[in-house]
C-alpha atoms as one frame of an Amber mdcrd trajectory, in Angstrom:
protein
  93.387 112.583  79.623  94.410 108.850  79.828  93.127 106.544  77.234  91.446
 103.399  78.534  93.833 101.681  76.638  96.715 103.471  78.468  95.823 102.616
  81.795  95.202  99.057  81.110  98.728  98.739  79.218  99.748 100.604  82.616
  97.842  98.203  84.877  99.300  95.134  83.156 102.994  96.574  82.957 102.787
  96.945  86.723 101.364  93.100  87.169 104.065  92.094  85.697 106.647  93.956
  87.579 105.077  92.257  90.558 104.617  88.730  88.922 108.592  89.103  87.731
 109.785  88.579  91.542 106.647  86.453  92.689 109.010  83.303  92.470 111.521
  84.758  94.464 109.936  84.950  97.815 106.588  83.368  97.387 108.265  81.321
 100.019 109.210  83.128 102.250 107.294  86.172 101.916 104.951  85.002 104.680
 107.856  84.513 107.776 108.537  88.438 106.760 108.940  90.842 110.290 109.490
  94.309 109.396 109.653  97.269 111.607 111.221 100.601 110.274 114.380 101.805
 110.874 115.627 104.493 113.402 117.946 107.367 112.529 117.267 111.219 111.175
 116.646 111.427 108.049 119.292 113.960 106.007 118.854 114.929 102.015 122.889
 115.329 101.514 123.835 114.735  97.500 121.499 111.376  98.589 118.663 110.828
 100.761 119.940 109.325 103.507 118.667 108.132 107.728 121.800 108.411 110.095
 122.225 107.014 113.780 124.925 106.829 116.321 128.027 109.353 116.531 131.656
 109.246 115.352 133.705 109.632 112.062 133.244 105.997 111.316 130.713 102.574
 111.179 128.548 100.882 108.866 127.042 101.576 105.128 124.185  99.313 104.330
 123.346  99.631 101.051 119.828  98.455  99.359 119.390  96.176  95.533 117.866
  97.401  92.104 114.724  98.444  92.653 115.192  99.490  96.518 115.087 101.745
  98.833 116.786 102.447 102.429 113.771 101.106 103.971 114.987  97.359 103.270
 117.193  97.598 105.622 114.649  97.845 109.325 114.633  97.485 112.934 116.892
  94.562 113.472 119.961  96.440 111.629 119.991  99.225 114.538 122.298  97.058
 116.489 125.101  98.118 114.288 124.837 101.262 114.883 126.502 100.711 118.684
 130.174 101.774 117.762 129.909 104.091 115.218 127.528 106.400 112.124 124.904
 103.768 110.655 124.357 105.405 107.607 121.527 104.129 105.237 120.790 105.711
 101.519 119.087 105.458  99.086 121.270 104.832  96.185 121.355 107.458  93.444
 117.909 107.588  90.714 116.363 105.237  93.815 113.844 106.229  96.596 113.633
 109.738  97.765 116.991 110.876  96.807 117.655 112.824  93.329 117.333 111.523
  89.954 119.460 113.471  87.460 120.055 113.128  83.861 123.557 111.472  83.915
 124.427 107.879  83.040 123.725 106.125  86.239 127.172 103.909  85.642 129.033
 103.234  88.529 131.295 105.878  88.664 127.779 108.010  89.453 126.888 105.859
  92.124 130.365 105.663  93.602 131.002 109.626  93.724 127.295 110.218  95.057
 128.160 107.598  98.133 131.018 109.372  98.549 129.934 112.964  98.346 127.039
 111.997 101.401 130.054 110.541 103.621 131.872 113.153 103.495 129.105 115.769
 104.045 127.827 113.696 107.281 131.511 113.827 108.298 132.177 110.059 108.212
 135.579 110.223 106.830 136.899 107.146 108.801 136.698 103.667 106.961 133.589
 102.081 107.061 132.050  98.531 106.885 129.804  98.167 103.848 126.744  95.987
 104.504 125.048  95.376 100.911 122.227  93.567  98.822 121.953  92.394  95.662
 123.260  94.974  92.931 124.095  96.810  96.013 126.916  94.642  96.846 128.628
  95.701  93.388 128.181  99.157  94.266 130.105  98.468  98.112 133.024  96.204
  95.582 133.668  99.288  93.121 133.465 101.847  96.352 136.437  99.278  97.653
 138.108  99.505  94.524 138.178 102.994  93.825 138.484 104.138  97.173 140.461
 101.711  99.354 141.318 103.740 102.379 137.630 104.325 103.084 136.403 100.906
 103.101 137.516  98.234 106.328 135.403  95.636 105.329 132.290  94.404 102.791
 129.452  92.000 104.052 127.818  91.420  99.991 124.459  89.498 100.736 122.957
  87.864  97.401 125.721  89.162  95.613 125.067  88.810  91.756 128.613  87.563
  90.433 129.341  86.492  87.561 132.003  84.700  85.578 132.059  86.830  82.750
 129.225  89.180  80.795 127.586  86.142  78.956 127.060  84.163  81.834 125.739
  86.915  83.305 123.233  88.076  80.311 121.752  83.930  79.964 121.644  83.745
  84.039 119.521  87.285  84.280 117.697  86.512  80.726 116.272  83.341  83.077
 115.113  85.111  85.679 111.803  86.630  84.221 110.635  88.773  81.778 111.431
  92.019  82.565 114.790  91.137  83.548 115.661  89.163  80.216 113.722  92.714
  77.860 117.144  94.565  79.785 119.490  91.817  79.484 119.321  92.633  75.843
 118.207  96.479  76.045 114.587  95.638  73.911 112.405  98.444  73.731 109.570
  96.204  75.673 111.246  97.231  78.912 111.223 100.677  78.598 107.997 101.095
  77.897 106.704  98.263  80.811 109.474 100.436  83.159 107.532 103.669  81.965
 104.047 103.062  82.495 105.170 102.013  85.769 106.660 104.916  86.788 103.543
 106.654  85.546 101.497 104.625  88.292 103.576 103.939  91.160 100.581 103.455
  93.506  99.209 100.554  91.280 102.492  99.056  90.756 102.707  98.411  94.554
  99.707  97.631  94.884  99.678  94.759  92.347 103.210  93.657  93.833 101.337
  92.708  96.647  99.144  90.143  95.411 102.836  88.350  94.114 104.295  89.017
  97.346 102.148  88.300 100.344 103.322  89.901 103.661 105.923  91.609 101.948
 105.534  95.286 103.826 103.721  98.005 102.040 106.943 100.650 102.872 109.376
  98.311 101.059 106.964  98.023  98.131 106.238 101.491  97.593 110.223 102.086
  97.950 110.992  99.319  94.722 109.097 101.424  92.236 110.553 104.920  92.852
 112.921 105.161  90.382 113.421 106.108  87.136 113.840 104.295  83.529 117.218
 106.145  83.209 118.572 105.086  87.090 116.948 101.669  86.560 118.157 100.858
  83.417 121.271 102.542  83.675 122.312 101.099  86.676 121.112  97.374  85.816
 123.379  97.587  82.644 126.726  99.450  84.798 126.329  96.859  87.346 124.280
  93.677  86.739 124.684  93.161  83.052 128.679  93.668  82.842 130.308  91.254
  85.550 132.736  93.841  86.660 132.310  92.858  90.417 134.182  89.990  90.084
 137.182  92.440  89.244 136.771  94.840  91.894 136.168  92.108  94.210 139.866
  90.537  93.161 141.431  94.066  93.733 139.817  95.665  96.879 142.024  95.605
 100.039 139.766  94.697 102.076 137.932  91.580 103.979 134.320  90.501 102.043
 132.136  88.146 103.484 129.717  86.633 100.842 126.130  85.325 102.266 123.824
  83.704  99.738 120.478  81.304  99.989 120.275  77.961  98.125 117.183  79.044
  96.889 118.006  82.032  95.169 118.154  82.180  91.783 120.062  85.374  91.484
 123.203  84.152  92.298 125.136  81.720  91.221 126.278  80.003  94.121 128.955
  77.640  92.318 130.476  81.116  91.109 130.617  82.237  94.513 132.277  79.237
  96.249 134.941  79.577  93.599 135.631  82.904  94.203 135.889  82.192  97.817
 138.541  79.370  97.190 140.547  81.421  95.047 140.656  84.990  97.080 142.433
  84.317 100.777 140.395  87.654 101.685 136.857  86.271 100.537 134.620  83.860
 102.687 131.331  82.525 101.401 128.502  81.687 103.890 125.627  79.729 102.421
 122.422  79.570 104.019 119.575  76.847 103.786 116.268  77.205 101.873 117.131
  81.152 101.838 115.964  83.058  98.942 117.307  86.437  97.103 115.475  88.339
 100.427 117.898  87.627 102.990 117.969  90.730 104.536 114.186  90.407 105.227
 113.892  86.780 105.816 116.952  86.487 107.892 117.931  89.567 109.398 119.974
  88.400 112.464 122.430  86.353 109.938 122.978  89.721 108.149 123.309  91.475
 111.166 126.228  89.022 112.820 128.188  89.165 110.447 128.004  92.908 109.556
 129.039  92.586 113.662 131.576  90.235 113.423 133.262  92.607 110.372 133.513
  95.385 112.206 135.005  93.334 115.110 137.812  92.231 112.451 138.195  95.894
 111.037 139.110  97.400 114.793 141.290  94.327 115.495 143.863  95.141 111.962
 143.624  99.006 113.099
């Protein structure tokens, strides 16, 4: 049986997951529209809802913390010329969470492995958020001839590790307890994961209007496929590597009012790549793909226009 102690620690850990991101979209959590997704739902190696036909189309691909239910209604429309396949990343949502490091090599074989078992062998578009746009990069990297193109929204790029560790370290509690891998975090992350219902509950009251689906989907995880994959991903500034060696077209789309990315970073990647383009929207936060869906959705559009033009 629970001490009282326990489930106050618990309540309090889960306040403060939702507190950690109240910032963020305080601002825009109120002009949120959300309707789900369509597609079947299939549990391949990942958990995974699939529309349209063919060997080839779009990947969307959620942020730490997420689920496939970020990505709803408006993203359908990409689904007209080919597979519109939406996951939930490995340790995340409702697909598996096994004991293995959660590094990016795990996340990169487990896309892979559900492609090829829905039979979408083609190359793909990659539509990403957040940490998922460094998952769509090392995908790229490692695996150039199934990639046409990368739309990374939010993308959290870095010039090197350190910049990376102070920018995340600023960015709230939580965040700067794994920047520097402090037992704090593991033990907040824990009791979380002990009382998932709270946790969204409490997110609410930082996140007004954000929908209940999309809450309840950014506390299924783990502390292993959390942690794990924040330190792979976030904490390392690979992606700007993999971004400098993938093949492919990427289209970067960031707010001025997120504090995720570094927006300076980004414009001077985009000058110094011929294949990168940076798009910079006004007043948007770090929850683009909620706040300004049709943006996302033109230009996953408009790379998938470019991708059957080169073939």
């Amino acid at each position: 049986m629970k001490t009282r102690a326990t489930v106050v620690l618990a309540a309090a850990a889960a306040a403060v997951a939702g507190a950690v991101h109240a910032a963020r979209y305080w601002s825009t959590a109120r002009r949120i529209t959300w309707a789900p997704g369509a597609g079947e739902t299939h549990n391949c190696t990942l958990h995974a809802r699939v529309s349209g036909t063919g060997t080839g189309g779009v990947l969307l691909l959620h942020g730490l913390g997420g689920s496939n239910s970020y990505w709803g209604e408006p993203f359908d429309r990409v689904a007209g010329s080919g597979r519109l396949v939406v996951p939930d990343l490995l340790g995340f949502g409702a697909s598996p969470r096994p004991d293995v490091n959660y590094d990016v090599d795990d996340h990169v074989a487990a896309l892979i492995d559900t492609l090829d078992e829905l039979g979408v062998t083609s190359p793909i578009v990659i539509g990403a958020h957040s940490v998922g746009c460094l998952v769509a990069l090392a995908v790229a990297q490692r695996h150039p001839g199934r990639v046409s193109g990368i739309v990374a929204i939010c993308p959290p790029l870095y010039e090197d590790a350190d910049h990376a560790r102070d920018r995340i370290a600023r960015m709230g509690w939580i965040e700067h307890q794994l920047a520097f891998d402090t037992p704090s975090a593991a033990t907040a992350c824990r009791l979380v994961c002990d009382h998932r219902e709270a946790a969204a509950a409490l997110t609410a009251l930082a996140r007004p209007g954000m929908p209940a689906v999309i809450r309840r989907g950014g506390v299924q995880h783990t502390w292993a496929s959390y942690s794990g994959t924040f330190r792979s991903l976030f904490a390392t500034a690979e992606g700007d590597r993999w971004l400098a060696e993938v093949e492919c077209p990427v289209a970067l789309i960031a707010g001025t009012r997120d504090g995720i990315t570094d927006l300076d970073h980004l414009a001077a990647l985009a000058k110094a790549y011929p294949h990168v383009t940076l798009d910079v929207q006004p007043g948007a936060d770090h929850s683009l793909p909620l706040t300004h869906p049709a943006v996302c959705v033109d230009a996953i559009l408009k790379a998938m226009r470019l991708a059957a033009a080169r073939r």
